[in-house]
C-alpha positions as CSV (number, residue, x, y, z in Angstrom):
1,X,0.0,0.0,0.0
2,X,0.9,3.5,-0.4
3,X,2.0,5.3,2.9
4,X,1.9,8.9,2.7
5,X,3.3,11.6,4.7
6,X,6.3,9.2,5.1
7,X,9.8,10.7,4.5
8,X,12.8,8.2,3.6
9,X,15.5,8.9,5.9
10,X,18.5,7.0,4.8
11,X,19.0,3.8,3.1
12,X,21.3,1.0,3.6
13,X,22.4,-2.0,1.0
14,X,24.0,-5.1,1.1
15,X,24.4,-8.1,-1.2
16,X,21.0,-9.3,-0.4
17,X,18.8,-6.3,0.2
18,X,17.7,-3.0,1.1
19,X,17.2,-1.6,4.5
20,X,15.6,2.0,4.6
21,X,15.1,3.7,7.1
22,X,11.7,6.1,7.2
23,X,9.9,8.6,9.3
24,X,6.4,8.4,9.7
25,X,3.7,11.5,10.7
26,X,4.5,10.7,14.8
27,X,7.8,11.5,14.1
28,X,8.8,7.6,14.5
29,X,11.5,6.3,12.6
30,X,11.0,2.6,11.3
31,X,13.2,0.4,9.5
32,X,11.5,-1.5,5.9
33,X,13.5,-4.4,4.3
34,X,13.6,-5.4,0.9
35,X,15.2,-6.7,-2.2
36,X,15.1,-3.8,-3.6
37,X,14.8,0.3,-3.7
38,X,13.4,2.1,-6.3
39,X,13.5,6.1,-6.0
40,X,10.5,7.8,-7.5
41,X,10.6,10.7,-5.0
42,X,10.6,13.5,-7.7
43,X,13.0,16.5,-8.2
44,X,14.9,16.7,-5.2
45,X,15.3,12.6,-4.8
46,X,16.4,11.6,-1.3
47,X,17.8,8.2,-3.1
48,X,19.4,10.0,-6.1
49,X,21.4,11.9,-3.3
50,X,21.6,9.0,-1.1
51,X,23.7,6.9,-3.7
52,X,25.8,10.1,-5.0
53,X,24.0,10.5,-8.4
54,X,25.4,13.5,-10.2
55,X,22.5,15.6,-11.5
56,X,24.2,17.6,-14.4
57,X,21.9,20.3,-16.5
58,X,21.0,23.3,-15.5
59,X,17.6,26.0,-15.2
60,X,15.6,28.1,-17.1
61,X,15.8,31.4,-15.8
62,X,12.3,32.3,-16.8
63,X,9.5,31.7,-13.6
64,X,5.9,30.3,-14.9
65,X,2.4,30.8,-13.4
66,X,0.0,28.1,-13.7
67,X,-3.7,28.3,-13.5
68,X,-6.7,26.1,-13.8
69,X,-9.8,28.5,-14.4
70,X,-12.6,28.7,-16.5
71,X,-13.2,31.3,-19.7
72,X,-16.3,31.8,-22.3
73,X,-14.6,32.6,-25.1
74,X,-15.7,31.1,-28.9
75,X,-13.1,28.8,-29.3
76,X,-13.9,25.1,-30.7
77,X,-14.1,23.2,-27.8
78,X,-10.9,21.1,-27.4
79,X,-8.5,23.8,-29.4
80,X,-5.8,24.9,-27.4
81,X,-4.2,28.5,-27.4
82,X,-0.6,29.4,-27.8
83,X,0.1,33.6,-27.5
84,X,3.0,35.6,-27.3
85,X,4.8,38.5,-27.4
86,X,8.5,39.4,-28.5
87,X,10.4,42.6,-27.5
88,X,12.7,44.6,-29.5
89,X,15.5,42.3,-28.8
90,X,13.6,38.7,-30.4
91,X,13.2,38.0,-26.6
92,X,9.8,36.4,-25.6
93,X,8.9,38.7,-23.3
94,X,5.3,37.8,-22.7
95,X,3.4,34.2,-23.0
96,X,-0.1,32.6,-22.8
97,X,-0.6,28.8,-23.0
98,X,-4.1,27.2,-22.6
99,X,-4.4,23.7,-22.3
100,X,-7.9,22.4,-22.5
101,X,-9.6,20.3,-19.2
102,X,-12.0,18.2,-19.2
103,X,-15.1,20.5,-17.9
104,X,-17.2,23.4,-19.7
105,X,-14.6,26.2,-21.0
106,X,-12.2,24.8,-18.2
107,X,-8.1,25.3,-19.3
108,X,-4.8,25.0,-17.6
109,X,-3.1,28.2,-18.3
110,X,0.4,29.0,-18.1
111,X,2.3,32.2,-18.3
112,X,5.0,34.4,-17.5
113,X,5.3,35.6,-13.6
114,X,5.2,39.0,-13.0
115,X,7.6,41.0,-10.7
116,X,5.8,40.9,-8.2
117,X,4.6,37.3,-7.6
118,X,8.6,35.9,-8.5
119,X,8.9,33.2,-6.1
120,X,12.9,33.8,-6.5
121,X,12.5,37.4,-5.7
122,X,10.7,36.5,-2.5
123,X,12.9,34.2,-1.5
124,X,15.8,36.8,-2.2
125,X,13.6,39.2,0.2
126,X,13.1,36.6,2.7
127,X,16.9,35.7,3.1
128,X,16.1,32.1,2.0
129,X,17.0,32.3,-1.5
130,X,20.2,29.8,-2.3
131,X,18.4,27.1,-0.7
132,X,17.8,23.5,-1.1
133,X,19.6,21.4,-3.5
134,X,19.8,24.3,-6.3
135,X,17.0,22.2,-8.6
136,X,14.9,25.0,-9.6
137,X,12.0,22.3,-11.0
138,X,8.4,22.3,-10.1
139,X,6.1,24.0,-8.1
140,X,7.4,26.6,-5.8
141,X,6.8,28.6,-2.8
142,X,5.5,32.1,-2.3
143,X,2.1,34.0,-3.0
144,X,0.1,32.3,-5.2
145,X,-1.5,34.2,-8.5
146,X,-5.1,35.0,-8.2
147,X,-8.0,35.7,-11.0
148,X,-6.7,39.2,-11.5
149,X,-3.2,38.2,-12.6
150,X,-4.1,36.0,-15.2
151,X,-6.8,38.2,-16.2
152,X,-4.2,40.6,-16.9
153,X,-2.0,38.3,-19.3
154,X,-5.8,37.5,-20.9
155,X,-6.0,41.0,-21.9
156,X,-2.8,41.4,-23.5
157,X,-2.6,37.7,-25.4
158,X,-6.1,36.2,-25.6
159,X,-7.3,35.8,-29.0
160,X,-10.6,37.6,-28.0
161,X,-11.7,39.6,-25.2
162,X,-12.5,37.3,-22.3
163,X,-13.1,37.4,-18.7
164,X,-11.3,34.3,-16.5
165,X,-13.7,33.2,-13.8
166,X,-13.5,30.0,-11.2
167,X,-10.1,30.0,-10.5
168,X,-9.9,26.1,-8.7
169,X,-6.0,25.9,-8.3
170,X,-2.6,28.4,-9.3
171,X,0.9,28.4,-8.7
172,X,4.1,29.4,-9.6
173,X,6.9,27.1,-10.9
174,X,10.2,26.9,-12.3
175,X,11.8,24.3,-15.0
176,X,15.2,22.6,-15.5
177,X,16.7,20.3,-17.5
178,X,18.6,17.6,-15.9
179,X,19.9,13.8,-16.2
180,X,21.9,11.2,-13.8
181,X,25.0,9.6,-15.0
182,X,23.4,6.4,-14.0
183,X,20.1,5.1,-13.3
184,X,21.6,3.0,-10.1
185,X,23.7,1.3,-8.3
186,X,23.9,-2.1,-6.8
187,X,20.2,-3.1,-5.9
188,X,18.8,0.7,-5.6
189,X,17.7,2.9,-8.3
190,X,16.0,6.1,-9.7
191,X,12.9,6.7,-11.6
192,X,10.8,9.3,-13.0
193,X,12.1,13.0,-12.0
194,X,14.4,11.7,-9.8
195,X,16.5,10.5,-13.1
196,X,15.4,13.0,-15.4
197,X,13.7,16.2,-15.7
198,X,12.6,18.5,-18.5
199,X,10.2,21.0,-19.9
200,X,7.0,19.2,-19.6
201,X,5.4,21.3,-22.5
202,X,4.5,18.3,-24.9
203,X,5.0,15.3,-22.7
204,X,5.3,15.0,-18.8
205,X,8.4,16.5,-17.2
């Protein structure tokens, strides 16, 4: 079964197994054999640092805001939207994706983060910025945007006038591309985002 709100701790091989050690939501650490160990923990992988993996790549500087709301526009249902805007310079300067949901007039839209909502910047403000592992991948910390912050990327890049409504979910995130240099050693491995990560724009990150 799957136990969540269960943290690995450490991990331990030997010729014939796996011995992990894990805390659980008491605070009580608890010791799991098995055969093997197979890290799917994401970005920041306890098990991809717990066996040394290099992660070598490197971030996008740009931050994103993502949004799940609703819009009325004309569109033919199931038509997604790409919009943006270069400066003087060639630079993209401004973007709107919308990625159609399941649900009437319902889209995942992602965007640019404004100044003031830059998870980095608040960070930087907060003293905590440096953090962490230095993966910049996924969703981050900080305020989250709200109905009138997307509405005003809607104004500037929708393909007709439209008014955002039943915001159900938002945040900001940042991307990276990265790789191991091996998928594993002895009888423990990595999986998923904890080998690899990348844009997810056209297939999952």
């Amino acid at each position: 079964g799957i136990e969540r709100s269960t943290a690995l701790v450490g991990f331990a091989q030997d010729p014939a197994g796996v011995t992990s050690r894990l805390t659980t939501t008491s605070g009580d650490e608890v010791e799991v054999r098995s055969r093997f160990l197979v890290g799917c923990d994401g970005a920041h992988s306890a098990v991809r640092k717990g066996l040394g993996l290099s992660f070598e790549g490197g971030a996008f500087p740009e931050e994103y805001m993502l949004a799940d709301v609703e819009v009325g526009w004309d569109l033919p249902a199931g038509y997604g939207v790409r919009s943006m805007h270069r400066g003087e310079d060639g630079a993209i300067d401004d973007l709107l994706v919308c990625i159609p949901l399941p649900g009437n007039g319902r889209y995942r839209m992602s965007m640019l983060v404004p100044p003031e909502l830059s998870a980095a910047r608040q960070a930087e403000a907060a003293g905590t910025a440096g953090g962490g592992d230095g993966v910049a991948h996924g969703l981050e910390g900080g305020t989250a945007p709200a109905l009138p912050d997307i509405q005003k990327v809607l104004d500037r890049l929708a393909p007709e006038p439209v008014t955002a409504s039943a915001l159900r979910w938002s945040s900001v995130f940042r991307i990276s591309h990265r790789l191991v240099d091996r998928y594993g050693e002895g009888r423990v491995f990595v999986a998923g985002d904890a080998a690899h990560i990348h844009p997810p724009t056209g297939a999952q990150g």
